[in-house]
N, C-alpha and C positions, 0 to 999 in steps of 0.2 A: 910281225906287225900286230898292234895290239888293236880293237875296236875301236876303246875311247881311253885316252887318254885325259886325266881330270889333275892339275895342278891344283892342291891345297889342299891339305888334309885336317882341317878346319870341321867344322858340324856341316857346313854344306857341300864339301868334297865325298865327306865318309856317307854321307845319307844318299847321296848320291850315286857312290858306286857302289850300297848294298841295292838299290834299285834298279841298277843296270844287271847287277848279278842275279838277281830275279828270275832275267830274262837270257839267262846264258850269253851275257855279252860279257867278251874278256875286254879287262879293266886295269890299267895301272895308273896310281895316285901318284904326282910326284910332289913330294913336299919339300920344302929350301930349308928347314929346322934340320937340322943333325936329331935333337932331344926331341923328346915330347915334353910341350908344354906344361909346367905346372899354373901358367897364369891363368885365371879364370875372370874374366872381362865383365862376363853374362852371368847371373846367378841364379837364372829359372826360364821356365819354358813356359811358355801362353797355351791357353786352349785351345788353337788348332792343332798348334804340335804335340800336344797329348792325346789329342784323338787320333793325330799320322802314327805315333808309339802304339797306342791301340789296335790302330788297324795292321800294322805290323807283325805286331805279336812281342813290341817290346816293354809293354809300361810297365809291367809287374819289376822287371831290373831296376828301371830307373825309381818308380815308388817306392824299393827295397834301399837304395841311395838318396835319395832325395825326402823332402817335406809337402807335405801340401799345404797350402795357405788362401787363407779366404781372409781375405779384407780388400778395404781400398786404397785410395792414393796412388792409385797406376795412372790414371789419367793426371800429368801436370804434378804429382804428389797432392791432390784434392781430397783429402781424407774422407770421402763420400761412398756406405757398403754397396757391393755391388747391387744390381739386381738377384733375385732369389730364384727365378724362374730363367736364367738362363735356356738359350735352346740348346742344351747338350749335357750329357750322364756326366761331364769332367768338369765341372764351375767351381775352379781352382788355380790356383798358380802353382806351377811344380819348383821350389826352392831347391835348384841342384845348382852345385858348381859347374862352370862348363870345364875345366880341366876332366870332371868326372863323365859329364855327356860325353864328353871328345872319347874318354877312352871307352866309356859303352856302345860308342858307333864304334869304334874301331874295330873291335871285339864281333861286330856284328858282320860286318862287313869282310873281314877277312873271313869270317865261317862261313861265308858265301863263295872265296873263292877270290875274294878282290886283293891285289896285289899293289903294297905300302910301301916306297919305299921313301928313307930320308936323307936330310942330307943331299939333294937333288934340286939344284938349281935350276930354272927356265930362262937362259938369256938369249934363244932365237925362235923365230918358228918361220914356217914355208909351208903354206897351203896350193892344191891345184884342185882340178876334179877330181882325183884319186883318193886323196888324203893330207892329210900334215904332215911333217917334221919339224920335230922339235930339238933344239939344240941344248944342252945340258952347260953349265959351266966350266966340268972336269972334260970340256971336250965329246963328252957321247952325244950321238944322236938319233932320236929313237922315234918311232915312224907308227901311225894309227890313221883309223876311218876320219877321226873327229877329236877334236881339243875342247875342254870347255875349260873354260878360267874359273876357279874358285879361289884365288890366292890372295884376299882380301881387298882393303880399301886402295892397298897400294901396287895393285894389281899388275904383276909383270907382261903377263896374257893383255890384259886391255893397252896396255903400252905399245905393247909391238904391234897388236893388232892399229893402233891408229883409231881407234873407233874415238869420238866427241863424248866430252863427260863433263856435259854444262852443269851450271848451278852458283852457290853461291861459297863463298872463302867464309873461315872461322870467323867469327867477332869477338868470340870467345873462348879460354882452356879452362879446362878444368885438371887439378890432380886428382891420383887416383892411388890411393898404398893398399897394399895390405902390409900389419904391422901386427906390434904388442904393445898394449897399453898399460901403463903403472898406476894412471888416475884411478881409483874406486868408480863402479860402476854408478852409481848413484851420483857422481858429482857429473861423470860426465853426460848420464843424459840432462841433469837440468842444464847445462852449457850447450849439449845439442836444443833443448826449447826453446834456451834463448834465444840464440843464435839465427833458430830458424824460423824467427817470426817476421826478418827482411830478408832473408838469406837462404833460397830453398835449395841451393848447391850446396848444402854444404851437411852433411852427413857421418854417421858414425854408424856400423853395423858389428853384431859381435857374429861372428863364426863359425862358435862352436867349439874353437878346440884351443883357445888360448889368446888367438887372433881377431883381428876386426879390419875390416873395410874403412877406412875415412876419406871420402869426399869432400877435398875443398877448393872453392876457384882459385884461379892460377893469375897473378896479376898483371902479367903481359902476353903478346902472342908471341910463340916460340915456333909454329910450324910442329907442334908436339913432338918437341924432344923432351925425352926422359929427364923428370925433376934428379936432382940429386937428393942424399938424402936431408942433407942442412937444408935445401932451398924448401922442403917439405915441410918441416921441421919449424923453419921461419914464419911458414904462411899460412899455420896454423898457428901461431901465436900473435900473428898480426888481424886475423879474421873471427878465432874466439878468445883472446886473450890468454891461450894455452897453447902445449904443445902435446900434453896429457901423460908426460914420460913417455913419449914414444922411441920404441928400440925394436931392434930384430927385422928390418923391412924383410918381406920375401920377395916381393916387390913395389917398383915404381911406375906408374908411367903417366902420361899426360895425353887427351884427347881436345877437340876442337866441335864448336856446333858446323863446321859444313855440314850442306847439304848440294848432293850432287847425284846425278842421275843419269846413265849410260844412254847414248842415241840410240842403239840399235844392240838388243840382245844377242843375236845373231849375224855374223860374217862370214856366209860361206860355210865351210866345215868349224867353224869355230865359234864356241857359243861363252857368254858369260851368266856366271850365277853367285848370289850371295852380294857379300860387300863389294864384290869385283865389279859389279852393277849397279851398286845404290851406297853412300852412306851416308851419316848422318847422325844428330846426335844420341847417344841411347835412352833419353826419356821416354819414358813408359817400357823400357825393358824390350822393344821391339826387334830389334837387328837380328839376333842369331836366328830367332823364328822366323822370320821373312826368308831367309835365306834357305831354313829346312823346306821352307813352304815351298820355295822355288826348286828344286832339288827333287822335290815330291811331284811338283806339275811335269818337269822335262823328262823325267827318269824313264819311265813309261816313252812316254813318245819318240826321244832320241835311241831307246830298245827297238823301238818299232821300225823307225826306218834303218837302223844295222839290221834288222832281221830279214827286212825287205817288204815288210804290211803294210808299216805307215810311209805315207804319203808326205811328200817334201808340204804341204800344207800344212798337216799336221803335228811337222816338226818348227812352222814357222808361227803355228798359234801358240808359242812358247812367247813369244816375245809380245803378241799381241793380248795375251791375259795376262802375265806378269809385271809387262811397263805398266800399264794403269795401276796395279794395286803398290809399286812402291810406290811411283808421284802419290798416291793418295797417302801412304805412312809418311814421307816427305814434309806433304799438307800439315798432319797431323802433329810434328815433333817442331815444326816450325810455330806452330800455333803454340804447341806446350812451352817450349825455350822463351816465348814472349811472356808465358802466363806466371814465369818463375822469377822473371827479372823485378828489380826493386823498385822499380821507378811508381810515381804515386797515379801513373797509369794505369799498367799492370798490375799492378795492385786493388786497383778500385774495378778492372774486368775481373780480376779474378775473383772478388767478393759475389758478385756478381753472378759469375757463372758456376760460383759453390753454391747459391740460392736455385738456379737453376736446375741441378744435379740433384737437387731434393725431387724433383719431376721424373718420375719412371721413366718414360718417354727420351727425355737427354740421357739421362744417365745409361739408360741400356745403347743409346747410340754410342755415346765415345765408347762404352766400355765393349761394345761389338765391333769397334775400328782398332783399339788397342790388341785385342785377341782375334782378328781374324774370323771373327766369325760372320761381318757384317761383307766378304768376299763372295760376288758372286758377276762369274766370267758373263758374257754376251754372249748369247746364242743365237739370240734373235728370236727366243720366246721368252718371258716373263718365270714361265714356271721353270726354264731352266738354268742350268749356271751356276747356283749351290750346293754348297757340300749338303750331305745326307748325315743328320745325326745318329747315332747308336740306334739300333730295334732290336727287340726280343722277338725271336723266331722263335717258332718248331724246333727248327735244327741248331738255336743258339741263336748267340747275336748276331748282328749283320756284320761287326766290324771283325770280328773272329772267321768270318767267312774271306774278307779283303787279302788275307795274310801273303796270297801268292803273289802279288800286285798285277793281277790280272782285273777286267774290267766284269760285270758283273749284271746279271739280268733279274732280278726280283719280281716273280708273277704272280699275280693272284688270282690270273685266270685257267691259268695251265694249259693254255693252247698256245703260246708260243713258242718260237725257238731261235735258237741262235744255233745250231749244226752247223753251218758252214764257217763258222769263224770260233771251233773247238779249240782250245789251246789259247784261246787270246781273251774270250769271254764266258766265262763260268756262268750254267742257268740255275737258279735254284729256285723252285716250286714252293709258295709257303700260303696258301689260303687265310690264313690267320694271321697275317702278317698286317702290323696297323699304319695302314698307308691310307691316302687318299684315292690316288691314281690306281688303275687296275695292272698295270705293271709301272716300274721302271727303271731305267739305262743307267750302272754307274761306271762313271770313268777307275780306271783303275786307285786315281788321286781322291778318289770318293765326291767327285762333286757328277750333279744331276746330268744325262747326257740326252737322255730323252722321257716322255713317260706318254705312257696311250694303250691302247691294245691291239693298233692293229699291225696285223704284220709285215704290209710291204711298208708304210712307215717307219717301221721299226727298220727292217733292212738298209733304208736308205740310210738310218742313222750310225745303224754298223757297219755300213761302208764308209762314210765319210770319218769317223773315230777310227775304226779295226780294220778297212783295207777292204781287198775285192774278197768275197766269200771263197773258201779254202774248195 
């Protein structure tokens, strides 16, 4: 019998079970693919999940695979520079393939111990007080503390479970190739200008190694079934008057703008995370990192209570921080999908709200809803609830100190302590440390859990996060 059993092996199944393996919980992923994936959906990572990499200990990999990029047009494609003062050491976008994220969690996560296997279907499950059981396709059936569903939008875990996944049907597809192109590079971006001075779906990216990305709408609703490749082929000569020589697909596929949102993250022993919870369209590049991000919140906590520290509370404030901040990317990509359409509406907001965007003030708002950084849970105090950006200590940074994903007490009075809850929350002493508050609490997920100096305050708050004192 394994602890947790996590269906999808996707960026938020494998980030997931290197989180759990942190904490000595045995882990098996099941994934329905035979292969690993070479499609790459998602082609960069936002600044929160460069700073989860960070705290980790893994960005140096992916920065050694990946680009960094600084400009705008992540909000709506609103070609407006970011702010320059971001709050955080990473005010960048990481250009990586996810086929290549996928395999550097994977890589991660099995060095932890976490256990991949493919080719593994999910077509039952049976939950009691004890546990789950899960039933495999080939007939196996394999038994764990906990299931959490990672296994996309079309989620077999949320199926069986029954749980409600309101929201709104496509209005729209878009295709989506990666291919090779014969046009000269120069012709086809002025056909991408033109194109997309009514037409902000519609795209051309090159990739580096011979290949390119093309984005073009799709002209009816199909329930996104995979374009062939003539209907591809067609609808780009229908949309920019071209098809650009295009040959060699590696692939095709076609998406929809739903937007749709799970009722309840949790049922029982069984939890949903990632697309399996939320999807929606990918403007502004959102989806994979929401999903890291969710991944990053439970990991820690669903450790906690297999361990026996955390409190069925604190396995249930999973659901309670993480529904809010997807309905809020929800908000945000439904607002974007409106501001991209051609209509002489749309169009006249969107002039509008790029006049806007010149204004520090907006601009750092959407561009702190697109990255995550404008997240911050309810605690029921003001000062807490956000993540902690990078510090330079004495003893290094702060986020090099996160690596264990244990939670984390920063003092700058040196009369506190955490003793009783060794092993679950690291102290570290730094008088020089440039904070405001004279100590404070972070969650393992690096967001604020308490800050003050005094210490039965403080205890209350590592009991209600870390469990009764050891």
């Amino acid at each position: 019998m394994f602890d947790v059993i996590i269906a999808g092996a996707g960026p938020t199944g494998l980030v997931l079970a290197a989180e759990l393996r942190l904490h000595g919980v045995r882990v098996l992923v099941l994934e329905r693919e035979a292969a690993v994936s070479v499609r790459s959906r998602a082609l960069g990572l936002h600044v929160r999940s460069i700073e989860v990499l960070d705290q980790r200990g893994l960005l140096e990999r992916f920065l050694a695979r990946g680009r960094k990029v600084v400009a705008g047009g992540f909000f709506a494609a609103i070609d407006v520079p970011w702010p320059e003062d971001l709050d955080t050491t990473h005010p960048y976008v990481l250009a990586i393939p996810q086929s290549t994220t996928e395999q550097l969690l994977a890589e991660h996560a099995t060095g932890l111990g976490a256990d991949i296997r493919r080719g593994c279907e999910v077509v039952g499950l049976r939950q009691d007080d004890r546990g789950v059981s899960v039933d495999l396709a080939d007939g196996a059936r394999l038994s764990a503390r906990y299931l959490v569903g990672c296994d996309g939008g079309r989620s077999a875990v949320r199926e069986l479970l029954g749980v409600g996944f309101p929201g709104e049907p496509a209005r729209a597809e878009t295709m989506l190739g990666e291919v090779v192109l014969t046009t000269p590079p120069a012709e086809v971006a002025a056909v991408v200008a033109r194109v997309r001075v009514d037409e902000k779906r519609f795209g051309v990216m090159p990739l580096g190694d011979g290949a390119h990305r093309v984005i073009v709408p799709a002209r009816d609703l199909t329930g996104n079934r995979p374009p062939t490749f003539e209907e591809f082929r067609q609808r780009l000569r229908e949309v920019a008057g071209s098809d650009f020589g295009v040959h060699s697909p590696r692939w095709l596929s076609r998406f929809g703008d739903a937007t749709r949102l799970v009722e309840r993250y949790r049922v029982g022993r069984v939890l949903l995370a990632g697309d399996a919870a939320h999807v929606h369209p990918p403007t502004g590049g959102q989806g994979l990192n929401l999903g890291v991000q969710d991944a990053v919140n439970l990991g820690w906590k669903l450790a906690g209570r297999v361990r026996g520290w955390a409190s069925e509370g604190v396995l249930d404030s999973y659901h309670a921080e993480r529904h809010p901040v997807a309905a809020a990317v929800l908000d945000n990509t439904r607002a974007q999908v409106e501001l991209l359409s051609s209509g002489p509406g749309a169009r006249a907001v969107r002039r509008l709200l790029t006049e806007l965007m010149d204004i520090d003030v907006v601009n750092r708002r959407l561009i702190e809803k697109i990255t995550a950084l404008d997240v911050r849970y309810d605690f029921g105090d003001d000062r807490l609830g956000r993540r902690m950006r990078d510090l330079h200590l004495k003893r290094g940074r702060l986020y090099e100190l996160m690596r264990n994903g244990r939670g984390l007490l920063l003092d700058r009075t040196a009369r506190l302590t955490t003793a009783g809850w060794h092993g679950r929350v690291d102290y570290v002493v730094d008088t020089g440390a440039d904070l405001e508050p004279p100590a404070v609490l972070l969650r393992p997920d690096g967001h604020v859990a308490w800050v003050g100096d005094d210490q039965r305050d403080l205890d209350d708050h590592l009991r209600r996060w870390f469990g009764a004192a050891a």
